[in-house]
N, C-alpha and C positions, 0 to 999 in steps of 0.2 A: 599718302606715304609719309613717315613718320623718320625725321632726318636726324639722327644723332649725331653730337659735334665734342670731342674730346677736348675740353678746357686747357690752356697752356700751363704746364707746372712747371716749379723753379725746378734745375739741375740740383742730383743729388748733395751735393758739398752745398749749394747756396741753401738748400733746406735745413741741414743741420745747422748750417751758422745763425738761419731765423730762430730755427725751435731754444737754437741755444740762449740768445740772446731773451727773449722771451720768456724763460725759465730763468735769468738773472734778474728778468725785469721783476718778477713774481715772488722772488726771493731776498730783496733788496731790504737787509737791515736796517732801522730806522734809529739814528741816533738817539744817545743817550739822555735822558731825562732826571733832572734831579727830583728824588723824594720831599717834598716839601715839608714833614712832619718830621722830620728830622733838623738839628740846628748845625753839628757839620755836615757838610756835602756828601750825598753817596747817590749812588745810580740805584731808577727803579727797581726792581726785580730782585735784590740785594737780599744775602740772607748775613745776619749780624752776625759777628764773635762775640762783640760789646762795646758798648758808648759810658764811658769811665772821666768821670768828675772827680781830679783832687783838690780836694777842700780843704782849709782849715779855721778852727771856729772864730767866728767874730770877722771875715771876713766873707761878703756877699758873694764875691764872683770866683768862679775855679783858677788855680794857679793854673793847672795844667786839664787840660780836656785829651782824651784818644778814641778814635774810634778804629774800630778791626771789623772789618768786615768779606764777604769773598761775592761775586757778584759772576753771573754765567756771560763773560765774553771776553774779548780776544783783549791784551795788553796794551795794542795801542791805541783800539776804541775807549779803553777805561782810561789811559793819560789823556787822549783828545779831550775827554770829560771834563776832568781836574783842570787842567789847563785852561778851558774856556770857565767852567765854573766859580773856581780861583778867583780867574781875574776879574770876573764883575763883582768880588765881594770885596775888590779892591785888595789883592793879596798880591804881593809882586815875585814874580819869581828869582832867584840865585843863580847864576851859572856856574858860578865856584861849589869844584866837589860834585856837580853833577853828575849820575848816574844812568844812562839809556841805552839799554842792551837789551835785546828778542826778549829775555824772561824774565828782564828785573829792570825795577827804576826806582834810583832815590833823586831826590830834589829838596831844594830847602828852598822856604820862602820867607821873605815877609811880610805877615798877617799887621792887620790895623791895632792887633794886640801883641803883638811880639812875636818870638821866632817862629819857623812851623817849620814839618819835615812831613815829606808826601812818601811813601811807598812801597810799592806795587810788584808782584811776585805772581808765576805762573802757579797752579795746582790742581792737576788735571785737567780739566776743558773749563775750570774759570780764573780768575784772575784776583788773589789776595791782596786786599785792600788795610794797610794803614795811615794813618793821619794822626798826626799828633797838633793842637795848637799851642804856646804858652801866653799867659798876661804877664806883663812886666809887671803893670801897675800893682797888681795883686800881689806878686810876688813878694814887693820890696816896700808895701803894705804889710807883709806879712814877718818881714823879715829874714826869709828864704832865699833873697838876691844873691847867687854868686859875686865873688870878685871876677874882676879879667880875667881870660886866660884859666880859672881855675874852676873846681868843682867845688860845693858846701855840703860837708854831712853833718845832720843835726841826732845827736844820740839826748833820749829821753827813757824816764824812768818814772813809771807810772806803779812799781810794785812796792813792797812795802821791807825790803833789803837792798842793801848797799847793789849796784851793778858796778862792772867795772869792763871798759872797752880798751882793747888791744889791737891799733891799727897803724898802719904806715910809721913803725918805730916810736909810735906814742902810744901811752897809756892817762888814761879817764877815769876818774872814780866820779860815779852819780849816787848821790844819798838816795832814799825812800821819796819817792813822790817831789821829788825837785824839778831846779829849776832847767829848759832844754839845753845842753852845752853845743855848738859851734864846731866845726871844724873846716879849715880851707884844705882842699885837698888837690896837687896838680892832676890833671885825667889820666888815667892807666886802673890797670888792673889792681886789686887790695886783698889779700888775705888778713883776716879780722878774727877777733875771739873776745870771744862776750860769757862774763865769767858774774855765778849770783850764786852766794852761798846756798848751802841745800840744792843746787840744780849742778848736773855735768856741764863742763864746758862747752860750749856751741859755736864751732868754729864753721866759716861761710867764707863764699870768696864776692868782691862789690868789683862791677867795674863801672868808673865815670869820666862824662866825657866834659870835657869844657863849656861850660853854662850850664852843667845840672846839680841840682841839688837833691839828695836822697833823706832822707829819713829812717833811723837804727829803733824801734821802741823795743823796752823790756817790758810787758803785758804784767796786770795784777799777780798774775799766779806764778813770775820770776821765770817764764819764758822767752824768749827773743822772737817777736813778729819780724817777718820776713821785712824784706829790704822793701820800703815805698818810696817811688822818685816822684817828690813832689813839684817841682819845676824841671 
């Protein structure tokens, strides 16, 4: 005779609390990884906006580096990243002015090359990614160093007529092919107009913040290239 014996099962609530548990085990996101093929930091699985190098000639290293990128996970997985990242590359983080809220973070640091500004914005189900780095050394190598407290714009004239720039209650005449003129400017917003015989006036609005420097060119053919902030 053939004794059949019913196995003891958990109570129904103790069952789903396993099954649950079990299914969190098997679903367990695995921290973030830096891409190593890349020189600033971003998390694997990243898809780029772009990794942007401004240069200017005769000096080797970038004034300023940015990278944009958007990468598929949650906001505070992507700072936990930066944060541990960061810091082994020896970049020390700012508390002044910080930024950390559900869908956005700014932070500033400082890099072993000058200032840096980290951040990070919700969009859609990933998390938008910028970084900016700057070189001091480079900079003031290059002669692009702001003053204290203020902003530098440099207006260049690369075409082959007089340009003339109209900004914050000054006005700039640049010959043909001269030399780049200077300007300290305090931070805030600028409406500007850049004026080249034979071409319409090309009025734009600049805004700068304290420690940046921007760059105005008039192009060969007495056009105005968009605003480049080179530190």
């Amino acid at each position: 005779m053939t004794t059949m014996r019913r196995e003891p099962r958990a109570p129904v609530p103790w069952r789903l609390l396993l099954c649950g548990l079990l299914l969190l085990t098997s679903c367990r996101i695995e921290p973030l990884t830096a891409d190593p093929g890349v020189e600033l930091p971003v998390p694997k699985g990243y898809r780029f906006s772009g990794l942007n190098d401004t240069t200017v000639r005769g000096i080797k290293a970038p004034l300023r580096r940015q990278l944009d990128a958007t990468v598929p996970a949650e906001l505070n997985d992507v700072l936990a990243f930066y944060r541990a990242e960061l810091h082994k590359r020896g970049w020390q983080e700012k508390p002044d002015g910080a930024v950390v809220e559900a869908d956005r973070v700014q932070i500033t640091f400082a890099s072993p090359t000058g200032p840096a500004v980290l951040k990070l914005g919700r969009k859609d189900d990933s998390t938008r990614i910028n970084l900016v780095q700057r070189n001091q050394d480079a900079a003031a190598e290059a002669n692009v160093m702001p003053k204290s407290g203020q902003a530098k714009l440099l207006f260049a004239n690369i075409g082959e007529k007089e340009a003339v720039l109209a900004i914050n209650e000054q006005t700039v005449s640049e010959g043909a092919n001269d030399k780049v003129v200077s300007l300290d400017l305090p931070p805030g917003k600028y409406s500007y107009e850049l004026r080249v015989p034979g071409h319409p006036a090309q009025a734009n609005i600049l805004t700068v913040a304290a420690g940046d420097a921007w760059g105005l060119t008039v192009g060969r053919d007495g056009d105005a290239w968009s605003p480049l902030q080179l530190y």
